[in-house]
Each structure stands twice: as C-alpha cells, then as structure tokens.
Backbone atoms as SQL, in Angstrom:
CREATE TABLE atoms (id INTEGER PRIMARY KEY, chain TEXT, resi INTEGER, resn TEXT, atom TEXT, x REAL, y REAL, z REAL);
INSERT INTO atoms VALUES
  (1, 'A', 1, 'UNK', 'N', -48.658, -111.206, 54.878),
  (2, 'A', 1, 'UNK', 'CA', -47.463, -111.332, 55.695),
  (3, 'A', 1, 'UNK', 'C', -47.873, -111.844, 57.079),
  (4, 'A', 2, 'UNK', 'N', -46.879, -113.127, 57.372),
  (5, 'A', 2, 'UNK', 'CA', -47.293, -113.557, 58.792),
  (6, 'A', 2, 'UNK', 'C', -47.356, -112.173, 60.116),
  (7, 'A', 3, 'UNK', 'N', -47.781, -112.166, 60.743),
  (8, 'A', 3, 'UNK', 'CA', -47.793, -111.708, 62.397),
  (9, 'A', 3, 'UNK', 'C', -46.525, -112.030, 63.146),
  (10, 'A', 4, 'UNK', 'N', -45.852, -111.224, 63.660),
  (11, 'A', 4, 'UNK', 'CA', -44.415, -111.029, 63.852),
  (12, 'A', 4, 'UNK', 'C', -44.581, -112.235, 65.332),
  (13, 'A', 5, 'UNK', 'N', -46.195, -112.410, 65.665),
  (14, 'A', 5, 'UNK', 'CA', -46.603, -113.980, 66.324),
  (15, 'A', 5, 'UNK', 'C', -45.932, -114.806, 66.384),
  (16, 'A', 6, 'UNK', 'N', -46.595, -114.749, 65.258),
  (17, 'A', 6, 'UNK', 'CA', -46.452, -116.131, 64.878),
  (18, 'A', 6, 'UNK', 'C', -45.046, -116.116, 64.121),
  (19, 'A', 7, 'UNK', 'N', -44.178, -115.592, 63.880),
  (20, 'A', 7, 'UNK', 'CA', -42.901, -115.621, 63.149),
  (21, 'A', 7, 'UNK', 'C', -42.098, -115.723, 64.163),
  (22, 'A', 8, 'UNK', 'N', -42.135, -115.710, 65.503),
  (23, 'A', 8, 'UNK', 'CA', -41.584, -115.925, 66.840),
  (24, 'A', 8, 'UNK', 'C', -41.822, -117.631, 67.630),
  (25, 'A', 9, 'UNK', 'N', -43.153, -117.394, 67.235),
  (26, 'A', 9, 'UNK', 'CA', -43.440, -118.858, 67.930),
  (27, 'A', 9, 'UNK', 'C', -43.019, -119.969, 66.900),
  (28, 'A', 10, 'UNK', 'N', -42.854, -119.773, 65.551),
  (29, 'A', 10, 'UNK', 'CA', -42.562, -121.065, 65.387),
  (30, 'A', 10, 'UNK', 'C', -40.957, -121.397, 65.005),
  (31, 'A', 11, 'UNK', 'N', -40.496, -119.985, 65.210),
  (32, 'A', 11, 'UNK', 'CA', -39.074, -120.399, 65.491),
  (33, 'A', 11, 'UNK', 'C', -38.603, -120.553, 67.000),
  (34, 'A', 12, 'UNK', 'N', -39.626, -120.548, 67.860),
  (35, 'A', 12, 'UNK', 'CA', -39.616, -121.139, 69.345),
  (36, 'A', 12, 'UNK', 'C', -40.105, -122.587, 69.477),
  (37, 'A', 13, 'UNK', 'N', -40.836, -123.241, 68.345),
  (38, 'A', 13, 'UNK', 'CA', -41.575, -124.335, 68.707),
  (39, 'A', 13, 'UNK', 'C', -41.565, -125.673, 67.079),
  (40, 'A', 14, 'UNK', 'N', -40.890, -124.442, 66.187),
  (41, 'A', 14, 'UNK', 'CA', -40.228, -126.082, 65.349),
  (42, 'A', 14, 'UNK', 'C', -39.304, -126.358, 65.728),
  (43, 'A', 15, 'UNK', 'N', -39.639, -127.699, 65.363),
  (44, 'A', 15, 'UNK', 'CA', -38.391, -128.906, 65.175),
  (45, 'A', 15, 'UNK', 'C', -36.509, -128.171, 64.790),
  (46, 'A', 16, 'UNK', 'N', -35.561, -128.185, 65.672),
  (47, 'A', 16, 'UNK', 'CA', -34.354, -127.913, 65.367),
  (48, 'A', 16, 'UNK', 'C', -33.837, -126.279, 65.377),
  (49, 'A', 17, 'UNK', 'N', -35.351, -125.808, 66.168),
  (50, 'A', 17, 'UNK', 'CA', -35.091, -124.427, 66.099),
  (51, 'A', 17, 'UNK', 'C', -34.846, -123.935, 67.354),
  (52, 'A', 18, 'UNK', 'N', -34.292, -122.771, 68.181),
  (53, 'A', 18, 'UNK', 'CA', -33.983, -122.408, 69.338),
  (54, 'A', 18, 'UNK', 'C', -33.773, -120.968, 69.439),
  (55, 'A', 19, 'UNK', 'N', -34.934, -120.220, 70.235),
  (56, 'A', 19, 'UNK', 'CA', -35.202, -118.888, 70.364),
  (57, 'A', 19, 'UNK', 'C', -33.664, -118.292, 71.011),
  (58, 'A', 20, 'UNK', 'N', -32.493, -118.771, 71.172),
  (59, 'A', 20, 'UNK', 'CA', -31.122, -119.101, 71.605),
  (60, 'A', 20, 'UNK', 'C', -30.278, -118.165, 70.451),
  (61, 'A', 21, 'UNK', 'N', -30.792, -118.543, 69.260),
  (62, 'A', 21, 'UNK', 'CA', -30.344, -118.199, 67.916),
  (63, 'A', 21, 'UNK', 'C', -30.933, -117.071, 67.134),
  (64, 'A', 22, 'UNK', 'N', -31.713, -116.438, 68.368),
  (65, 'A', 22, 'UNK', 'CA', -32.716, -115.422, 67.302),
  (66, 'A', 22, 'UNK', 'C', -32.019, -113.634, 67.701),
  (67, 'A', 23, 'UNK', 'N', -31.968, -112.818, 67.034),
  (68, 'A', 23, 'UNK', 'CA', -31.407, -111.846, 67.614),
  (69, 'A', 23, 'UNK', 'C', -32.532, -110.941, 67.047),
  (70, 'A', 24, 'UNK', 'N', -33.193, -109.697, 67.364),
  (71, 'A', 24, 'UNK', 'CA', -34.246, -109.202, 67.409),
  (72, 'A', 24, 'UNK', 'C', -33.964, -107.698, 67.187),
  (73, 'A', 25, 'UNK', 'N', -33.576, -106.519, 66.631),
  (74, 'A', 25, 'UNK', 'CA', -33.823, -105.612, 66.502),
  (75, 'A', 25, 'UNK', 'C', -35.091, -104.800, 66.637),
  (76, 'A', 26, 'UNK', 'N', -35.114, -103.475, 67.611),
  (77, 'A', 26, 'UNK', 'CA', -35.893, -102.866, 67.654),
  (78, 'A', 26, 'UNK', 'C', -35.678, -101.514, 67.846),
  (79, 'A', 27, 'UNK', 'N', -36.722, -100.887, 67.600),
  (80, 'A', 27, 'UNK', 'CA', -36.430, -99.356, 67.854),
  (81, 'A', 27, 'UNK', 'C', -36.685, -99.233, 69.270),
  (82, 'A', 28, 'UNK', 'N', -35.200, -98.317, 69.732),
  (83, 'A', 28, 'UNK', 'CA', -34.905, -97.867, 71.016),
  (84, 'A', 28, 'UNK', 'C', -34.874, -96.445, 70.918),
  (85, 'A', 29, 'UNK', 'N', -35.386, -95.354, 71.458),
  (86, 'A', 29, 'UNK', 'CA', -35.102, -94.260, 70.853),
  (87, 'A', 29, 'UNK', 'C', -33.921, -93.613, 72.408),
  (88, 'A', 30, 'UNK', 'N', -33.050, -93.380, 71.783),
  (89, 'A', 30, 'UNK', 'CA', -31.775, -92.519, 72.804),
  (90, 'A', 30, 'UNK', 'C', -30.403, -93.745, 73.017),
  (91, 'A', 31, 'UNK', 'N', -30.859, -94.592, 72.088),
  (92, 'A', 31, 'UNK', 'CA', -29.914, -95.754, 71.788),
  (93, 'A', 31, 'UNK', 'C', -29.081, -95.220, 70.632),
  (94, 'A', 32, 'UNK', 'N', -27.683, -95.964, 70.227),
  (95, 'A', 32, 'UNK', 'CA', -26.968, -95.508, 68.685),
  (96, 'A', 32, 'UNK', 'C', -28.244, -95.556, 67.875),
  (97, 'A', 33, 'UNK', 'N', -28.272, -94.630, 67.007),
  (98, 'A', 33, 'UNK', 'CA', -28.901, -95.236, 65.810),
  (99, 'A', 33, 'UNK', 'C', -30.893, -95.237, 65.969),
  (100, 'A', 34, 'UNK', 'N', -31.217, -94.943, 67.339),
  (101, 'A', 34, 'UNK', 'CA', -32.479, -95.289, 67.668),
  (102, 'A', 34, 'UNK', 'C', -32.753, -96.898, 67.322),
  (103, 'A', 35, 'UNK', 'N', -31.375, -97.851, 67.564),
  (104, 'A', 35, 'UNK', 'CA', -32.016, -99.443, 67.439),
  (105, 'A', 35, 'UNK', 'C', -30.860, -100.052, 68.819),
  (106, 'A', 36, 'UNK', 'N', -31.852, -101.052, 68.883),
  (107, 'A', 36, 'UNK', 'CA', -31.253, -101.864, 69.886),
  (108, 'A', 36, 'UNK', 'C', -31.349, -103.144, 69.669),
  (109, 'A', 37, 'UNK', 'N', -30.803, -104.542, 69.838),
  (110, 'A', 37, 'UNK', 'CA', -30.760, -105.431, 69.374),
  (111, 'A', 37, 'UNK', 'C', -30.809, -106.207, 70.762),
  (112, 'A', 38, 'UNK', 'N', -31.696, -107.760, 70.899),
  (113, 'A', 38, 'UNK', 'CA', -32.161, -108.183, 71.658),
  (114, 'A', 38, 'UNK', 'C', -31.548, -109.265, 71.409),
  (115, 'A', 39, 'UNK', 'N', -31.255, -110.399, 72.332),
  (116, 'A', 39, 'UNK', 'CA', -30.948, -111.739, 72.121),
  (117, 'A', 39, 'UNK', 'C', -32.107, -112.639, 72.251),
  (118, 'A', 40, 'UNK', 'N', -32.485, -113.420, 71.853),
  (119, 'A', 40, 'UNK', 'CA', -33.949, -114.486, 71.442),
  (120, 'A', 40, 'UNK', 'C', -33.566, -115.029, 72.929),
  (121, 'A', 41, 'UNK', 'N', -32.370, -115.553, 73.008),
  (122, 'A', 41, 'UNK', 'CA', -32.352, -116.390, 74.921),
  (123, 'A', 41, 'UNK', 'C', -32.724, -115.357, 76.159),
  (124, 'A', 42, 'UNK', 'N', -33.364, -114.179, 76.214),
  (125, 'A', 42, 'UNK', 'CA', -33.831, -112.840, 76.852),
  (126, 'A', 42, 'UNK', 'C', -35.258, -113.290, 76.926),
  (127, 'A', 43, 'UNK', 'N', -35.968, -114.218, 76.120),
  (128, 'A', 43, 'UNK', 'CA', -37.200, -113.997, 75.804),
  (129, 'A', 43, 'UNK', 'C', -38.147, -114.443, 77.101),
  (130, 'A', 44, 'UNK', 'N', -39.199, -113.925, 77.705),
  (131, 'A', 44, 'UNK', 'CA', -39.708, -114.861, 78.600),
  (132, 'A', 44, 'UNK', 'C', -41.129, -115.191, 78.060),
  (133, 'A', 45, 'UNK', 'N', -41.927, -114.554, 77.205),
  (134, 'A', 45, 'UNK', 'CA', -42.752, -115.211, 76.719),
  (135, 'A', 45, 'UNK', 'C', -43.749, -114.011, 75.374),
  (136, 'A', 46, 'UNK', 'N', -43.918, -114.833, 74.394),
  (137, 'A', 46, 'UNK', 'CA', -44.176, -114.090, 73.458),
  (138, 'A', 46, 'UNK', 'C', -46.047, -113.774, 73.694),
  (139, 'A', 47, 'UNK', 'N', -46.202, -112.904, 73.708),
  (140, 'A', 47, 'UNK', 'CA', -47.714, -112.438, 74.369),
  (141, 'A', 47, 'UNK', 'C', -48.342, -112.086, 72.988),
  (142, 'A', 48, 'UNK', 'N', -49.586, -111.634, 72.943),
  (143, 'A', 48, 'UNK', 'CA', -50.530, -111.073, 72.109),
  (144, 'A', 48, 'UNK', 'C', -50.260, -110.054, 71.484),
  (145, 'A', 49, 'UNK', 'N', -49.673, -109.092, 72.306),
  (146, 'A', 49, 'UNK', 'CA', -49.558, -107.784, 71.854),
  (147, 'A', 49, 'UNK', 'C', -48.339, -107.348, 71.759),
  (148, 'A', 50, 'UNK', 'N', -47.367, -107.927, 73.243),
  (149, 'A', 50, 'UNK', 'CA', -46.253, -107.721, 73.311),
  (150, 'A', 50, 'UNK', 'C', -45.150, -108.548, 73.464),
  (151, 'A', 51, 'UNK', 'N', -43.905, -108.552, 73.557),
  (152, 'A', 51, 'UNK', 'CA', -42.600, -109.412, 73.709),
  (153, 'A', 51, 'UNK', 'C', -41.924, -109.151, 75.141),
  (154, 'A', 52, 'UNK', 'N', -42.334, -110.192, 75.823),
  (155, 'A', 52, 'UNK', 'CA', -41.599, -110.208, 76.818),
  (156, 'A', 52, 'UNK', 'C', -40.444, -111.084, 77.009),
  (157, 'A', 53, 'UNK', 'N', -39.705, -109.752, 77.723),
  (158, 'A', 53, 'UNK', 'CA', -37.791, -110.258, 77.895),
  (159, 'A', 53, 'UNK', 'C', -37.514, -110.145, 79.229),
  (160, 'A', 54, 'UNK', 'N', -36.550, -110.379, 79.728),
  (161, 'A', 54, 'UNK', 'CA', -36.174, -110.312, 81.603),
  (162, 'A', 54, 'UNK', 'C', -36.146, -108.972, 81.551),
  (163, 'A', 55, 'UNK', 'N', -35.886, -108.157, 80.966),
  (164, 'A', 55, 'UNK', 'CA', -35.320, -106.697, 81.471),
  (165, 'A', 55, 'UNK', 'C', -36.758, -105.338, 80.695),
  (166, 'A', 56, 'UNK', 'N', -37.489, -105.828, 79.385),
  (167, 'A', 56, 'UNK', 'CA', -38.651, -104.934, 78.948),
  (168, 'A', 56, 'UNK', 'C', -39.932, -105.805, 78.480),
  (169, 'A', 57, 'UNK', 'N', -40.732, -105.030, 78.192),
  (170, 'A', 57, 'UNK', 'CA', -41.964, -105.051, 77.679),
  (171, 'A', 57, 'UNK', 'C', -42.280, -104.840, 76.255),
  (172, 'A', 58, 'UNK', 'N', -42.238, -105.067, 74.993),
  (173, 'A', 58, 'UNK', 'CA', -41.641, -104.662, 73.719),
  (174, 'A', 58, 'UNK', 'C', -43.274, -104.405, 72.849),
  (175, 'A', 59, 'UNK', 'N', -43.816, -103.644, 72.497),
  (176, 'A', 59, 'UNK', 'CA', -45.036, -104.050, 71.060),
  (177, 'A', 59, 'UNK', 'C', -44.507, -104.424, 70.350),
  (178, 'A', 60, 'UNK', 'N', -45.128, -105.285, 69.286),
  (179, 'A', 60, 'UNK', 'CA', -44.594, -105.333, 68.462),
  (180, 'A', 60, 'UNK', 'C', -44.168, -104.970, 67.108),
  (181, 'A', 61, 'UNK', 'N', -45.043, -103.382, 67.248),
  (182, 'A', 61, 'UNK', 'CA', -44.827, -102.302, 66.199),
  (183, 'A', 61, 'UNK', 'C', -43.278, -101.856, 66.162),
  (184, 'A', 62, 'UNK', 'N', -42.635, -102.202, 67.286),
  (185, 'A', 62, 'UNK', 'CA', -41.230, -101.491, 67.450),
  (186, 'A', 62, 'UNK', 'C', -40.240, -102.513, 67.000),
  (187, 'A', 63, 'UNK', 'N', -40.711, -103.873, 66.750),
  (188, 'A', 63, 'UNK', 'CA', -39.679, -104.843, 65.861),
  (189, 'A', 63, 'UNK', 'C', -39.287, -104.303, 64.711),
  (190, 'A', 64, 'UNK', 'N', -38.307, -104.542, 64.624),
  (191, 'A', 64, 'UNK', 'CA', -37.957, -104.042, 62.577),
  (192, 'A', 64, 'UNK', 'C', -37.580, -105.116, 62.364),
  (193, 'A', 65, 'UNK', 'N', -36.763, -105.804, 62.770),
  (194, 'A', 65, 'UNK', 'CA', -35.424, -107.137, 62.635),
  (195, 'A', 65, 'UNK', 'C', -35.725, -108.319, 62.696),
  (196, 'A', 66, 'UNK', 'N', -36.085, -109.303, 62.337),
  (197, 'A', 66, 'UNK', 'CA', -35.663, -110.597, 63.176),
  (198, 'A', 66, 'UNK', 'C', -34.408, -111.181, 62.870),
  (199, 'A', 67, 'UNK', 'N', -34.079, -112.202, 62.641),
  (200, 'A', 67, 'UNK', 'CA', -32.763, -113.198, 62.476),
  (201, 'A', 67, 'UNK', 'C', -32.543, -113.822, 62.995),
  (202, 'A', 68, 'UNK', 'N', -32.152, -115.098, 62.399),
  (203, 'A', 68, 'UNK', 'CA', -32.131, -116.271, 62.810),
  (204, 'A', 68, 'UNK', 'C', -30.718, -116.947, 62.368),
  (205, 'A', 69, 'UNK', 'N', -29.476, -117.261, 63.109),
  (206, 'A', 69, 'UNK', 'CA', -27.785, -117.378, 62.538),
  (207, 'A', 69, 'UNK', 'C', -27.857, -116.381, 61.780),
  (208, 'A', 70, 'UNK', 'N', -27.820, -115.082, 62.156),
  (209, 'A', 70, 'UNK', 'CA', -27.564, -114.216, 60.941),
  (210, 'A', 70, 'UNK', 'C', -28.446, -114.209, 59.585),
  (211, 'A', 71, 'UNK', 'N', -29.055, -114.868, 59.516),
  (212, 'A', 71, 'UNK', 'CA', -29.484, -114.806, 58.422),
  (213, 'A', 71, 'UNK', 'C', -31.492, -114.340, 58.734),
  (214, 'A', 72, 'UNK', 'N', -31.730, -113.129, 57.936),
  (215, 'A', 72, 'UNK', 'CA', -33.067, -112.155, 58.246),
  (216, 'A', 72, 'UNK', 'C', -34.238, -113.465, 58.300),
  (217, 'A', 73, 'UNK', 'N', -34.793, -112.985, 58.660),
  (218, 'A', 73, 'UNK', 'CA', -36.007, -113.998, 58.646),
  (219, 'A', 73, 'UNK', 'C', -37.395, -112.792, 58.706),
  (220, 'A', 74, 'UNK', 'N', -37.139, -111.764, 58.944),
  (221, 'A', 74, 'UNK', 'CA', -38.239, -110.293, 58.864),
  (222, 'A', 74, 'UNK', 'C', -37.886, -109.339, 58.742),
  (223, 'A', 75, 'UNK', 'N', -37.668, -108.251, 58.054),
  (224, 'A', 75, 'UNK', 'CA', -37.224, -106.714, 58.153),
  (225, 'A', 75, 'UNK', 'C', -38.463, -106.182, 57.603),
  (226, 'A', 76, 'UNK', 'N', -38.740, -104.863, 58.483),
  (227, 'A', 76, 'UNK', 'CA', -39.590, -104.099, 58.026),
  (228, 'A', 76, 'UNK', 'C', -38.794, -102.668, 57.483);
C-alpha cells in the first residue's frame, strides 16, 4: 500500500488534479464522532511525517479518509 505521501502528492502534482478537490478525514478526538474533515485547499505543504494546513499540524497516523469528488481514494 502506497504512503498516505505519496497518495497526497500525486493528487497535488498530476496532470488535471487539484488538492482543491481533496477532502481529508481525520481523527479529532472531542470532535462529533472523534473525526474531523479537512478541505485539500487548507493544505500548505505535505511534509515527511506530517500534513500541514493553515490552522494544524496533522501525522499521518491520524488520516483515515482521503477523497477525491467524493469519491474514496484511501480509507483505513
């Protein structure tokens, strides 16, 4: 299984794709549900270890979600 990396960057860096369209679920704990959902246009740069957005700092053990138009592209 790819690296949740590289499953970020290349829907940031193919052809016709736009981190605009990506919506990101993660575990938030004291949120509904312990999840919180991120918008891909939040992103400021996808790091080594972690996901950086204007407002947190994310690992990427705490992704569950990706999606791309609705449609999954990762669930753990």
């Amino acid at each position: 299984m790819p690296h949740l990396r590289d499953i970020l960057n290349e829907l940031k860096w193919k052809q016709g794709y736009t981190l605009e369209n990506v919506e990101i679920t993660i575990i938030h704990r004291g949120a509904p549900k312990n999840r919180k959902i991120i918008s891909g246009a939040g992103i400021k740069e996808i790091g080594k270890s972690f996901l950086y957005t204007n407002t947190a700092t994310i690992p990427y053990h705490r992704i569950s979600k990706i999606s791309y138009n609705n449609e999954i592209v990762y669930e753990r």
